[in-house]
N, C-alpha and C positions, 0 to 999 in steps of 0.2 A: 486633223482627226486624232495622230497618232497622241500630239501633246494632247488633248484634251482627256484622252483612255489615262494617261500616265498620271494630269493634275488630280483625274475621281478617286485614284487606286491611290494617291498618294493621299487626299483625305481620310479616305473610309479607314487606311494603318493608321492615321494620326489619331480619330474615333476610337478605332480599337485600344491602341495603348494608352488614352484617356479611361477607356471602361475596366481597362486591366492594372491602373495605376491605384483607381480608385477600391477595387477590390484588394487590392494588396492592403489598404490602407484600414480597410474594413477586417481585415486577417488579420495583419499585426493588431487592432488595436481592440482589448477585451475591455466587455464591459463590467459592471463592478458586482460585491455582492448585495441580495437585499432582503435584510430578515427583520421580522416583526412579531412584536408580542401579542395576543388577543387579550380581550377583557374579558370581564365577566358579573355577576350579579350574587350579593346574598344578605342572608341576615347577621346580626354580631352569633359569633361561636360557630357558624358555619365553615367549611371548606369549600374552597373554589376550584379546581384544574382549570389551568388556560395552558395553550398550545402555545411553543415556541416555530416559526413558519419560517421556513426558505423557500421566496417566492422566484429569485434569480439566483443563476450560479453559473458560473464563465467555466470553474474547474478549482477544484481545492485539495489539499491534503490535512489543512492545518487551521483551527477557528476557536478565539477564546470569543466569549459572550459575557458580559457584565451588567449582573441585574443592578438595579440599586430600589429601595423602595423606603415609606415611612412604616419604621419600627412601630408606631406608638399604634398603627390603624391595621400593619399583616405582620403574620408570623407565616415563615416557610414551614412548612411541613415536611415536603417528600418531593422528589422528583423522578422522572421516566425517561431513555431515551430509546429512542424508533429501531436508532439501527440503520438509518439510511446512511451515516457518517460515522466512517472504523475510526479504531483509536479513541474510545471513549473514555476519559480520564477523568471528569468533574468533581467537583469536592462533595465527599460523602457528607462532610459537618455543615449546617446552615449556619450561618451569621445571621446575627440583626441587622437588618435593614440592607442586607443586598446577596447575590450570590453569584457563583462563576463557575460557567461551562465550558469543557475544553474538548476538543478533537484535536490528536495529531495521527497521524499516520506517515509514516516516517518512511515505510517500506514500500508505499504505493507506487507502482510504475507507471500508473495515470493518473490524472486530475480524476476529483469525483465531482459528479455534475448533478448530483440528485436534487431535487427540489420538494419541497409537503414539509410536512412536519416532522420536525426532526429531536423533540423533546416535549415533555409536558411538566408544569410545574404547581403543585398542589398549596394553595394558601387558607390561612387561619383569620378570617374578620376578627378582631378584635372587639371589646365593647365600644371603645371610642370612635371604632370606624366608621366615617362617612363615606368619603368618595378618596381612595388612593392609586395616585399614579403610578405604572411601574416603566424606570425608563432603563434601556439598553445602549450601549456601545460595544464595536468590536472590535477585532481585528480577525484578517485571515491569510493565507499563504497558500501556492501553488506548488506542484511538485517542484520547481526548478527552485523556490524561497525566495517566489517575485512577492512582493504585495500586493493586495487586491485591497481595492477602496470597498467601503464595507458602511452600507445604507440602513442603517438601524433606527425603529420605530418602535415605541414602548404601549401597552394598553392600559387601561382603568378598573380596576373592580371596584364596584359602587353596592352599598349598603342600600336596601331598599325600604326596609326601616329605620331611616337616622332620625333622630331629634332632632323634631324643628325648633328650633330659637326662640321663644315665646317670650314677652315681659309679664311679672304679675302687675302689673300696674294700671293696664285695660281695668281689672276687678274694681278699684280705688276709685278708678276715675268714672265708672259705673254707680256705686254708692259713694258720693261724698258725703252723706250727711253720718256717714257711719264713722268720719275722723274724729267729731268732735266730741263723740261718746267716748272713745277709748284712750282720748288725748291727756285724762288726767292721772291714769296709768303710765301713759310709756316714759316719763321719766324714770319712776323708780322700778320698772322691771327689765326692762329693754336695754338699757346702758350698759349693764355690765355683758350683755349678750353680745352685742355690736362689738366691744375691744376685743371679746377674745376671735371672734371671726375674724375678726383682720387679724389678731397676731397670728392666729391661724393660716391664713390665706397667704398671709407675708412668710412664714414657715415653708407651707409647700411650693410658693412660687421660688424659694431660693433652693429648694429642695431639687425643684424640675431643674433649674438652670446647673446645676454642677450635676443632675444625672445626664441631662443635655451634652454637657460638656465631654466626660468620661464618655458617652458612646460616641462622641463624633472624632474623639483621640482613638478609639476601639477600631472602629470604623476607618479611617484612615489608615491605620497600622494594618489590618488585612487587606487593604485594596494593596497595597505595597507591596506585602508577602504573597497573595496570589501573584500578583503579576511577574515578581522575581520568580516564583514556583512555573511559572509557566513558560518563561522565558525561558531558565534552568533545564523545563523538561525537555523542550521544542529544542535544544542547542545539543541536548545530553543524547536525544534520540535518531538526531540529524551525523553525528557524532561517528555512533555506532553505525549506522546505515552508512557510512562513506568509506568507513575502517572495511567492513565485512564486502561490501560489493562491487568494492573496485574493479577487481580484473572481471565480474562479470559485464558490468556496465561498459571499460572499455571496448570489450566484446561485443557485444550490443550496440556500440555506437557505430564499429566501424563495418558490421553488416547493414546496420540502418543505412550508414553511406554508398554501401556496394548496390545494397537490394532495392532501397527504394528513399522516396524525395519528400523531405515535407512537403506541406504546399505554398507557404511563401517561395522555398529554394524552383518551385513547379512555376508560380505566379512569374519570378524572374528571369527562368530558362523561356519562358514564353515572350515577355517583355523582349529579351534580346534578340530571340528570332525574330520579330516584327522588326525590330532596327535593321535589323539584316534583309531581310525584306527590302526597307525601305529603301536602305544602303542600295541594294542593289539595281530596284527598280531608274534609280535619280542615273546611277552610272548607265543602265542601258541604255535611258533618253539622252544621256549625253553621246552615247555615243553615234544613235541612228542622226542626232545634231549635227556631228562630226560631219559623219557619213553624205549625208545630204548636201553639208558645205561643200 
């Protein structure tokens, strides 16, 4: 009877420190960020605001965001931030074709865990715009300067007016009998019309290809310079912050340790009373074994 009390109580602790292994596991391990752009809807020469959104958030101090989009179809206008993330630093200059959001909060003694929307960003359709993508990357950092994986989704503004693609050529193939009246014309008026459209068209297609060129060398060189700037700043402000609160943080660490327990250090002090437990419950049955020998 008495082994069978000892083998139940010796599961139900083995259970226990299964459920409590498992939670530890779910403690240490955080999950990532996830932020997303919205879309939106308009005519050429209209404005759009779409919402920058953080939908998950484990704890941050620190989050660049990296637009990128087609020049030829948006132009940035203006931008907004909420306020639910201190440390707002973003570039007041728009570039073509992309733009960059910064938090850092260098001073923060906790993670900030806010979620909604955390910017909004005002765009210009273009005449040429049809339908443009806007796509994001990021990165972001915790008070401690862990890295946090960072789940980035970009949206669409779509012109609701775009030109549809039409050929004139349906009209032709409607009237044919109308070729054969105009056909003793189009040698001598139409020929010289044709060359120069092409050396025309051959003009602006080389035109496009080295304006092409120069913004994607433009374009490059500031994603470079943001990212040094940002890295610069996050390094310069992390810096200060270690210089100025040393002896208070020491301070701070070593009542945290007098006064009270994270809860991993909580989850582990727990784990080892159950060994102890166990420990002791295995020695008692040995010894009523003894005993009975």
């Amino acid at each position: 009877m008495n082994n069978s009390k000892s083998i139940r109580f010796f599961a139900i602790t083995i259970a226990l420190i299964v459920a409590l292994s498992s939670l530890l596991v779910s403690v240490s391990g955080a999950d990532g960020v996830t932020v997303s752009v919205a879309g939106g809807k308009g005519k050429a020469g209209d404005t759009v605001t779409v919402s920058v959104d953080l939908s998950q958030n484990p704890g941050l101090t620190a989050m660049k965001l990296h637009l990128t989009f087609d020049s030829n179809q948006l132009e940035i206008v203006s931008q907004s931030d909420t306020g639910k993330l201190a440390g707002n630093s973003s570039h007041k200059e728009f570039y073509s074709g992309e733009h960059t959001l910064y938090w850092v909060d260098s001073f923060a003694d906790e993670n900030n865990t806010s979620t909604g929307t955390i910017a909004t960003l005002t765009f210009k359709l273009k005449e040429d715009c049809t339908s443009a993508a806007i796509s994001v990357s990021g990165e972001a950092y915790d008070k401690d300067l862990n890295s946090l994986n960072v789940s980035a989704s970009g949206g669409t503004i779509t012109n609701t007016e775009a030109k549809s693609t039409t050929t004139p050529s349906s009209t032709q193939a409607a009237n044919p009998s109308s070729t054969p009246a105009s056909s003793t014309k189009a040698p001598t008026t139409k020929a010289p019309t044709t060359t120069k459209k092409s050396t025309s068209s051959t003009t602006k297609r080389a035109s496009t290809t080295r304006n092409n060129v120069v913004t994607f060398e433009e374009e490059t060189t500031t994603e470079l310079e943001s990212t040094t700037d940002f890295l610069s700043l996050f390094e310069t402000t992390t810096e200060e912050f270690t210089e100025t609160t040393t002896e208070e943080t020491t301070t701070e660490l070593v009542e945290e340790e007098k006064g009270t327990l994270s809860r991993t250090q909580i989850v582990l002090i727990i784990l080892m009373a159950c060994l102890g437990i166990v420990g002791i419950a295995i020695i008692v049955s040995m010894v009523r074994k003894t005993k009975r020998g």
